[in-house]
GUTOR-866369 format. One record per atom (N, C-alpha, C): x, y, z; atom name; residue in one letter. Coordinates in pm, 1 decimal. Last residue first. Layout:
BEGIN
SITE, u, v, w, atom, type
SITE, X, Y, Z, CA, a
...
END
This chain:
BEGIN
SITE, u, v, w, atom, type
SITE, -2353.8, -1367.8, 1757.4, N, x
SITE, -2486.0, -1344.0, 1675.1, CA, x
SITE, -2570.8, -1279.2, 1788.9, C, x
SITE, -2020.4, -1343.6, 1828.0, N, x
SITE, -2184.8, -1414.1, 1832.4, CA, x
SITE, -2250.5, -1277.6, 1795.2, C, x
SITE, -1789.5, -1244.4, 1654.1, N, x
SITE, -1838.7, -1190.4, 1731.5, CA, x
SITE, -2020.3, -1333.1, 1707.5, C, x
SITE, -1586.1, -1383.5, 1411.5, N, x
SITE, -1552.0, -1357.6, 1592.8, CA, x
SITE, -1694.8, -1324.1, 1703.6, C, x
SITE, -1701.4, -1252.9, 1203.9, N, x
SITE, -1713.5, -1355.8, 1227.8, CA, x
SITE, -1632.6, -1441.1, 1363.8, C, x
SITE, -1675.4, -975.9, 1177.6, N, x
SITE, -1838.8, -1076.9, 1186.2, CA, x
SITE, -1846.2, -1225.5, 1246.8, C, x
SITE, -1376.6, -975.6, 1216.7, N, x
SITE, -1483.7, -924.9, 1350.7, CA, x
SITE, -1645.8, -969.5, 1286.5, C, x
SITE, -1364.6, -1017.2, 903.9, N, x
SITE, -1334.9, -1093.6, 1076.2, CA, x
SITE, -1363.4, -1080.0, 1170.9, C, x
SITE, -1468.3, -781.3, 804.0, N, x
SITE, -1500.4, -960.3, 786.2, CA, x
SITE, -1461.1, -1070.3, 869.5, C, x
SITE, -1324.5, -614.4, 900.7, N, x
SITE, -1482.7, -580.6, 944.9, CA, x
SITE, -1530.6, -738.9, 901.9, C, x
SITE, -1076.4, -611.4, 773.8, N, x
SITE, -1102.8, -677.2, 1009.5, CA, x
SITE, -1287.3, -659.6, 1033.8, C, x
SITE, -1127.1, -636.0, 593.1, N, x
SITE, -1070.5, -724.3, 603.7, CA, x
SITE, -1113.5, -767.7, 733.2, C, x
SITE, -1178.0, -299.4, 596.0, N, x
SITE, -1267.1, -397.9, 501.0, CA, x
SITE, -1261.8, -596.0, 572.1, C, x
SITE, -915.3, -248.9, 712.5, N, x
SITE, -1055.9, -204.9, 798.0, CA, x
SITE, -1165.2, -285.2, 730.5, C, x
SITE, -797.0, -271.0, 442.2, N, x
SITE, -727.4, -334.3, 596.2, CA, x
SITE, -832.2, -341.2, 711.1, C, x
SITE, -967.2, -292.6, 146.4, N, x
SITE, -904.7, -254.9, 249.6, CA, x
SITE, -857.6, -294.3, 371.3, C, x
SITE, -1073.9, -336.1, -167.6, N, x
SITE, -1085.2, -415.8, -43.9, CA, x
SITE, -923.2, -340.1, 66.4, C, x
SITE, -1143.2, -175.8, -375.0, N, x
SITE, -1160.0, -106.6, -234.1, CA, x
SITE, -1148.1, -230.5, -161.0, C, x
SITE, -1159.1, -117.4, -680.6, N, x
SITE, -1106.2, -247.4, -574.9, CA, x
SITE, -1050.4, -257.3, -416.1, C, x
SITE, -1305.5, -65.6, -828.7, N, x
SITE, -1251.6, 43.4, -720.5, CA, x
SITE, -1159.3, -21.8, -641.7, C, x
SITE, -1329.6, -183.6, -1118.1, N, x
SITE, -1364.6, -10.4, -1112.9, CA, x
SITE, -1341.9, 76.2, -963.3, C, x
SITE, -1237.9, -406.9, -1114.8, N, x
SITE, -1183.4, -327.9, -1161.9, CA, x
SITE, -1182.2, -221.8, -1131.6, C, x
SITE, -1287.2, -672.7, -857.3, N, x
SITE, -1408.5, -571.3, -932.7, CA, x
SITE, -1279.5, -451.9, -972.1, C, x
SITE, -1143.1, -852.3, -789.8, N, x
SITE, -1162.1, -860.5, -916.0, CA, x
SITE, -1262.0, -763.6, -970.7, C, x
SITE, -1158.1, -848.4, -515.6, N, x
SITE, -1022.4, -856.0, -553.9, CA, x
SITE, -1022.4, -834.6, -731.3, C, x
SITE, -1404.6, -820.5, -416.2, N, x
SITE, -1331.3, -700.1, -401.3, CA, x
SITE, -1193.1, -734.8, -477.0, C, x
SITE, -1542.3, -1041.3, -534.8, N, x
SITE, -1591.4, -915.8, -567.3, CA, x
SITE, -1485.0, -830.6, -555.9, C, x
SITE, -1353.4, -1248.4, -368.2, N, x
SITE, -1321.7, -1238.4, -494.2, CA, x
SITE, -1382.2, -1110.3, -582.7, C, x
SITE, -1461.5, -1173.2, -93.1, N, x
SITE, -1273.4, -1162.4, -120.4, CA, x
SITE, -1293.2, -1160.6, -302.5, C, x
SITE, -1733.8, -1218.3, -137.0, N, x
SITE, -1661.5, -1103.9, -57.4, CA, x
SITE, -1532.0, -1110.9, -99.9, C, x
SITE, -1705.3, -1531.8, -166.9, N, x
SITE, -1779.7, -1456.7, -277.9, CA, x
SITE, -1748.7, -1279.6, -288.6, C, x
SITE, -1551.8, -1641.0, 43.2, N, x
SITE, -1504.3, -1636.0, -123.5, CA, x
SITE, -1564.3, -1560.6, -187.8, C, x
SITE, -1525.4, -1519.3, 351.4, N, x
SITE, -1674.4, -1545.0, 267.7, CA, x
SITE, -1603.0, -1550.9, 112.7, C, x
SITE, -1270.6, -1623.8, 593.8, N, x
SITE, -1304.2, -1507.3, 480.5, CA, x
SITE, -1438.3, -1553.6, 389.8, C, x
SITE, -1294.9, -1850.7, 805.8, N, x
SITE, -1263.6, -1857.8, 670.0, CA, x
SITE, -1353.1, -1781.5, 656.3, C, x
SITE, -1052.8, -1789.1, 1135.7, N, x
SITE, -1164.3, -1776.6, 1095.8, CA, x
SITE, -1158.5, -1807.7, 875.4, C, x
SITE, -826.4, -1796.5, 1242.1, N, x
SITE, -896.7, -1919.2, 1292.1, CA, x
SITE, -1051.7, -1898.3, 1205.8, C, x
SITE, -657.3, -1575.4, 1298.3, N, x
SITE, -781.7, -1582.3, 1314.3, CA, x
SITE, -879.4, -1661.1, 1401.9, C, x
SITE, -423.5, -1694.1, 1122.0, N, x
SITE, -413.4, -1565.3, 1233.1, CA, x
SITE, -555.5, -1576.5, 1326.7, C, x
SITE, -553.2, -1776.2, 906.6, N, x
SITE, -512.8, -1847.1, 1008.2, CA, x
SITE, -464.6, -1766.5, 1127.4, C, x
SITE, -688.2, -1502.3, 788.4, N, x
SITE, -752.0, -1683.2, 846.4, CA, x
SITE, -678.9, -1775.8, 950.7, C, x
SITE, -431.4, -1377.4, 706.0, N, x
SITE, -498.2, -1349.8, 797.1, CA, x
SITE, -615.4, -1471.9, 849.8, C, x
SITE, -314.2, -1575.8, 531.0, N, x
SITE, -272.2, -1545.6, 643.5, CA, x
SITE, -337.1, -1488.4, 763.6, C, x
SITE, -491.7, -1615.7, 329.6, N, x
SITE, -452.5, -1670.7, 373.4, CA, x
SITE, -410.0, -1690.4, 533.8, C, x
SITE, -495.7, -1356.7, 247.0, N, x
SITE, -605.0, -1385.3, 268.0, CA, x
SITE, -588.5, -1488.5, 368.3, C, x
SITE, -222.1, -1301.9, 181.8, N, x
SITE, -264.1, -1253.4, 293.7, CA, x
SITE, -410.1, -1244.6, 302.2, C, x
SITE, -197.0, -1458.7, -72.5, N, x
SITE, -146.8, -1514.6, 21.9, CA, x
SITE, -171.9, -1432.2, 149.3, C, x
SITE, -383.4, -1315.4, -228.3, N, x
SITE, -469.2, -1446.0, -199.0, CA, x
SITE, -339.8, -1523.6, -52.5, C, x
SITE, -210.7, -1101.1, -244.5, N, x
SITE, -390.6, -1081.9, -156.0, CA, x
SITE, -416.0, -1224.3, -149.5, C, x
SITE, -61.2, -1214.2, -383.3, N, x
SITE, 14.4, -1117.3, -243.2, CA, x
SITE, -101.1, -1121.7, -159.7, C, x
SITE, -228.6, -1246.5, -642.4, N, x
SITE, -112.0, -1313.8, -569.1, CA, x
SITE, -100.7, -1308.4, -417.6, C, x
SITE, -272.0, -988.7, -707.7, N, x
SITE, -375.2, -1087.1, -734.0, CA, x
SITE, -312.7, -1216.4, -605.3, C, x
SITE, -133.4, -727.6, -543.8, N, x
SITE, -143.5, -767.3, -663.6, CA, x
SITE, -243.9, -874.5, -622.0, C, x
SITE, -45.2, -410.8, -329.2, N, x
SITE, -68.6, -588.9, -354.6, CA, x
SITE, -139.9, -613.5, -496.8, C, x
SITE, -38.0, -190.1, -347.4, N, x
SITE, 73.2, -267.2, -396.0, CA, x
SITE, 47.9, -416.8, -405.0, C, x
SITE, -220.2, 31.9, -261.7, N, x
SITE, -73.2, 9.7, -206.2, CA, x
SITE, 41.3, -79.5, -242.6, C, x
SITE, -390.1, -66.1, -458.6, N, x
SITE, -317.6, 33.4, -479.3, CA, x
SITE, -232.3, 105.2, -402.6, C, x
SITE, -536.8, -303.4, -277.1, N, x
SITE, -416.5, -281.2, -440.9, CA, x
SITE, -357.5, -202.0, -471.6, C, x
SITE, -552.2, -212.0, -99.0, N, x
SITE, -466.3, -265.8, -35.4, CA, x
SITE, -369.2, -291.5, -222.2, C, x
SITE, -704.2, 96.7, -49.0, N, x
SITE, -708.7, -11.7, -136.1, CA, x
SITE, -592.7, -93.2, -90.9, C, x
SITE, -733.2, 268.2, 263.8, N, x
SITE, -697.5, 290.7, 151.0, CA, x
SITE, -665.1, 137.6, 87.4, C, x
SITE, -763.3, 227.9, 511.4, N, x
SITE, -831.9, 230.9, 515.7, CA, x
SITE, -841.7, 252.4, 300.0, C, x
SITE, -463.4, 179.8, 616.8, N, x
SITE, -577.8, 85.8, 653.5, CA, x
SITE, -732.3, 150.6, 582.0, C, x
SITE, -236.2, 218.2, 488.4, N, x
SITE, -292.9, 273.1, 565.1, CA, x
SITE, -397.4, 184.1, 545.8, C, x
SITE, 109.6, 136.1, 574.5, N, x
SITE, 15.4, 47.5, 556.2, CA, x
SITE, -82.0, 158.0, 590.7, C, x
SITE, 378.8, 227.2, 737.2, N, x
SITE, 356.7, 294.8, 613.7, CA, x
SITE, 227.6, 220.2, 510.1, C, x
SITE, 363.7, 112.7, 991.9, N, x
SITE, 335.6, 245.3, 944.4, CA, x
SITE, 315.9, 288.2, 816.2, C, x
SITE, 462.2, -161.2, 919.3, N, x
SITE, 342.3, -151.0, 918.4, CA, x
SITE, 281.2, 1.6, 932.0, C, x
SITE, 679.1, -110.3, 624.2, N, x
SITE, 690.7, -108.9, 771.7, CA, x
SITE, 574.1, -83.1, 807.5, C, x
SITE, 709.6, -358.6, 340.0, N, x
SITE, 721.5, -247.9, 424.6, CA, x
SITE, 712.6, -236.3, 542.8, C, x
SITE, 632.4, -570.6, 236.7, N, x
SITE, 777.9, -527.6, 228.6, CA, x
SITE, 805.2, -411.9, 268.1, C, x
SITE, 339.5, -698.2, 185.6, N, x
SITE, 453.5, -566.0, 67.3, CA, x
SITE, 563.8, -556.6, 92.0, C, x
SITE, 382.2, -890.3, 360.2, N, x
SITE, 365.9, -915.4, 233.0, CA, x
SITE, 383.6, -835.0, 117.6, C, x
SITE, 377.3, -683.9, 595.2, N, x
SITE, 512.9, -819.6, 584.2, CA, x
SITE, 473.0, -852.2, 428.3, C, x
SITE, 211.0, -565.6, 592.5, N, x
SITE, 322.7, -482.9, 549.6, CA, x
SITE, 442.1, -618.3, 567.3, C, x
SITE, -40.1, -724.0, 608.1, N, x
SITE, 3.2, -692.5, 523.2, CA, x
SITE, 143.4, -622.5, 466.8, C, x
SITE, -2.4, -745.1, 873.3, N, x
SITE, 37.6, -866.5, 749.6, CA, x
SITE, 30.3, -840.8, 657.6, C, x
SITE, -15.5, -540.0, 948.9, N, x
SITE, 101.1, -589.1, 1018.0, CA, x
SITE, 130.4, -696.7, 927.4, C, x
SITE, -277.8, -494.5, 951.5, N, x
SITE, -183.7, -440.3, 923.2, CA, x
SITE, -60.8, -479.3, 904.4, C, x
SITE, -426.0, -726.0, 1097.2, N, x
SITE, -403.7, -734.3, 945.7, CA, x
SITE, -292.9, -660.1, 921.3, C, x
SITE, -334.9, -600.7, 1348.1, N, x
SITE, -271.6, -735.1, 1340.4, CA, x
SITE, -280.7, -758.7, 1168.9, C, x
SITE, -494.7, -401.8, 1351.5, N, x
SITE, -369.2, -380.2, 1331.4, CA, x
SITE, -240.9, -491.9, 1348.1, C, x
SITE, -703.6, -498.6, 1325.7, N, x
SITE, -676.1, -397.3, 1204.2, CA, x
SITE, -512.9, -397.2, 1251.4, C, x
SITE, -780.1, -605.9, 1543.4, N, x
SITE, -747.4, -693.8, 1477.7, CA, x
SITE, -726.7, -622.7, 1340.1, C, x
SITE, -724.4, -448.1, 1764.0, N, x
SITE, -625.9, -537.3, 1712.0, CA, x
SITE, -616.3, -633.4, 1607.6, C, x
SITE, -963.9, -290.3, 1724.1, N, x
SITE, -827.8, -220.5, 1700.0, CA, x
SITE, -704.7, -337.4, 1725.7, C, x
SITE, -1103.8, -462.4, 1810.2, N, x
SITE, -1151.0, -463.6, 1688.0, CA, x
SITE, -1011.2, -365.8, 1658.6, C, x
SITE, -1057.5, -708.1, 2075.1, N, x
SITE, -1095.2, -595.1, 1992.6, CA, x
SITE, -1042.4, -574.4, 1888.4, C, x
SITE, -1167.2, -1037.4, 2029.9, N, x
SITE, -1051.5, -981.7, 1999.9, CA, x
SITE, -1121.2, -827.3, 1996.5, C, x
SITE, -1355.8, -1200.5, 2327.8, N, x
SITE, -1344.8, -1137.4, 2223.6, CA, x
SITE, -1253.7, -1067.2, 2166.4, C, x
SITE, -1398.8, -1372.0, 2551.0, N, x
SITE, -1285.7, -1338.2, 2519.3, CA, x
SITE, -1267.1, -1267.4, 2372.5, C, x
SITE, -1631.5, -1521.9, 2502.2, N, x
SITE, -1602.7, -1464.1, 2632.9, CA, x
SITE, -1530.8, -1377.3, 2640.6, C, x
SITE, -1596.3, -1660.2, 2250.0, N, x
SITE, -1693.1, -1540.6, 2245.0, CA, x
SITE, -1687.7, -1471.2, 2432.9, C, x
SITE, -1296.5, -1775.3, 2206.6, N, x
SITE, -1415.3, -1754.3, 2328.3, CA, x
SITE, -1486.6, -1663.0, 2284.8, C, x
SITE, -1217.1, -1767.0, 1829.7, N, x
SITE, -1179.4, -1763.1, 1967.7, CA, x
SITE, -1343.5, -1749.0, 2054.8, C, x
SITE, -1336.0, -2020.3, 1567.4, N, x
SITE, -1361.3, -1915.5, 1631.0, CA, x
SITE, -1260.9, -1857.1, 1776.8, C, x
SITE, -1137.3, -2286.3, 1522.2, N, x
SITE, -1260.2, -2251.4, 1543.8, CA, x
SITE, -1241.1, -2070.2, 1613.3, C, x
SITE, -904.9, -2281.2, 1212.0, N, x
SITE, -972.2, -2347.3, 1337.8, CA, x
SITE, -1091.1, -2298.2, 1400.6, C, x
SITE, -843.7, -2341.4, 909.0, N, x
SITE, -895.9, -2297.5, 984.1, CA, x
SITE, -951.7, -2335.5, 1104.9, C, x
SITE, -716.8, -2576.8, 799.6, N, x
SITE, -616.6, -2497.4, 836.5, CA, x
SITE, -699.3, -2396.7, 888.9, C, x
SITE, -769.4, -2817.6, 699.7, N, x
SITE, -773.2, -2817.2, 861.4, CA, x
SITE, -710.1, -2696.2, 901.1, C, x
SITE, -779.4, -2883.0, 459.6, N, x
SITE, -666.9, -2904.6, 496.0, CA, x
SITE, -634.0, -2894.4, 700.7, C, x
SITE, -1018.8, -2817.5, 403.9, N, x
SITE, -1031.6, -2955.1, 411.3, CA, x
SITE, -867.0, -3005.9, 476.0, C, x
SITE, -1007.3, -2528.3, 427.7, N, x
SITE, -1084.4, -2597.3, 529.3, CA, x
SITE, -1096.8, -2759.3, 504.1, C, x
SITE, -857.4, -2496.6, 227.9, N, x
SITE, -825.8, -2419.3, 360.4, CA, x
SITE, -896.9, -2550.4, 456.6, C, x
SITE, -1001.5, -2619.6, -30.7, N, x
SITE, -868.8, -2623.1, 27.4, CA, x
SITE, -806.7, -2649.6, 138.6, C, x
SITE, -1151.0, -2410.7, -2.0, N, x
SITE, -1232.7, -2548.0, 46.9, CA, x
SITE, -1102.8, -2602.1, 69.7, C, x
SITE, -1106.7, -2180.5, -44.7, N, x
SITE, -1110.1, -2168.5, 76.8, CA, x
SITE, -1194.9, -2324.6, 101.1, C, x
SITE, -959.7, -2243.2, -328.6, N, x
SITE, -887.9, -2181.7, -207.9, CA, x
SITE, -967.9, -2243.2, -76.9, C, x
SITE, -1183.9, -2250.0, -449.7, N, x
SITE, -1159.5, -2341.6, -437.5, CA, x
SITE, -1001.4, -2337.0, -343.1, C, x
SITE, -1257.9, -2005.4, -448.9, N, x
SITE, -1377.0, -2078.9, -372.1, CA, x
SITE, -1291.4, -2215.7, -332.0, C, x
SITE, -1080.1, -1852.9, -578.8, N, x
SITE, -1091.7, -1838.7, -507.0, CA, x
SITE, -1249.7, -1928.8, -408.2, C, x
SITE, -1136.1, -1990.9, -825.8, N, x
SITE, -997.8, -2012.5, -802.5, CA, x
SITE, -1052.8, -1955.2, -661.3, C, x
SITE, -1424.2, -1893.1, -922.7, N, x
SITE, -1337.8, -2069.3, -881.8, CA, x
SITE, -1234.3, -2052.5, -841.9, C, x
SITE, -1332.6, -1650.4, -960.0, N, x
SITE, -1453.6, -1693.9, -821.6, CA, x
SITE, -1412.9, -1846.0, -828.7, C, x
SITE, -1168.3, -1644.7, -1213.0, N, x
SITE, -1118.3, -1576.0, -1040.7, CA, x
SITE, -1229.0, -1650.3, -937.0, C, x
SITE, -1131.4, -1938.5, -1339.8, N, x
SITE, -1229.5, -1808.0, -1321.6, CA, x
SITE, -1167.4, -1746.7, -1221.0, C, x
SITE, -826.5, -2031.7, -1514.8, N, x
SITE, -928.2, -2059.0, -1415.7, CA, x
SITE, -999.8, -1928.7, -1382.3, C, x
END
């Protein structure tokens, strides 16, 4: 299966399964240092480490996650959320070879778009 189908067809999945919910209060906004360090935190449950040793701003592949590990803490973080990640954004960064810079700060900057009114 293509990586961009496999990952599109993830997040219809997500959302036919009901597993994203709505936005929080735009009254009540998450800051933006919790929500890096709430990814953090999922991610070092999915490597197997201690969220100190997660740096946030460095490849999440080349801390260790694989193809796998990222589509299940794509996952996770959404529902943490309530929010669904853009497929076209998660699959560029998960399948572009040459830097694969999707990061912990990358992750909360796609969730804080989508927390925050317009």
């Amino acid at each position: 299966m293509r990586p961009r189908l496999a990952t599109a067809m993830l997040a219809t999945a997500m959302l036919a399964a009901g597993i994203a919910a709505a936005p929080c209060d735009a009254a009540d906004p998450v800051p933006y240092n919790e929500i890096v360090e709430s990814i953090r935190t999922l991610a070092a449950d999915h490597l197997g480490v201690k969220a100190t040793d997660v740096n946030t701003v460095s490849s999440l592949f080349a801390q260790g996650l694989n193809e796998k590990t990222f589509d299940a803490l794509v996952v996770a973080v959404q529902q943490e959320f309530g929010v669904v990640l853009d497929p076209q954004q998660l699959s560029e960064a998960k399948w572009n070879d040459k830097t694969r810079a999707m990061s912990i700060r990358r992750l909360a900057d796609m969730v804080e778009r989508q927390l925050r009114p317009r």
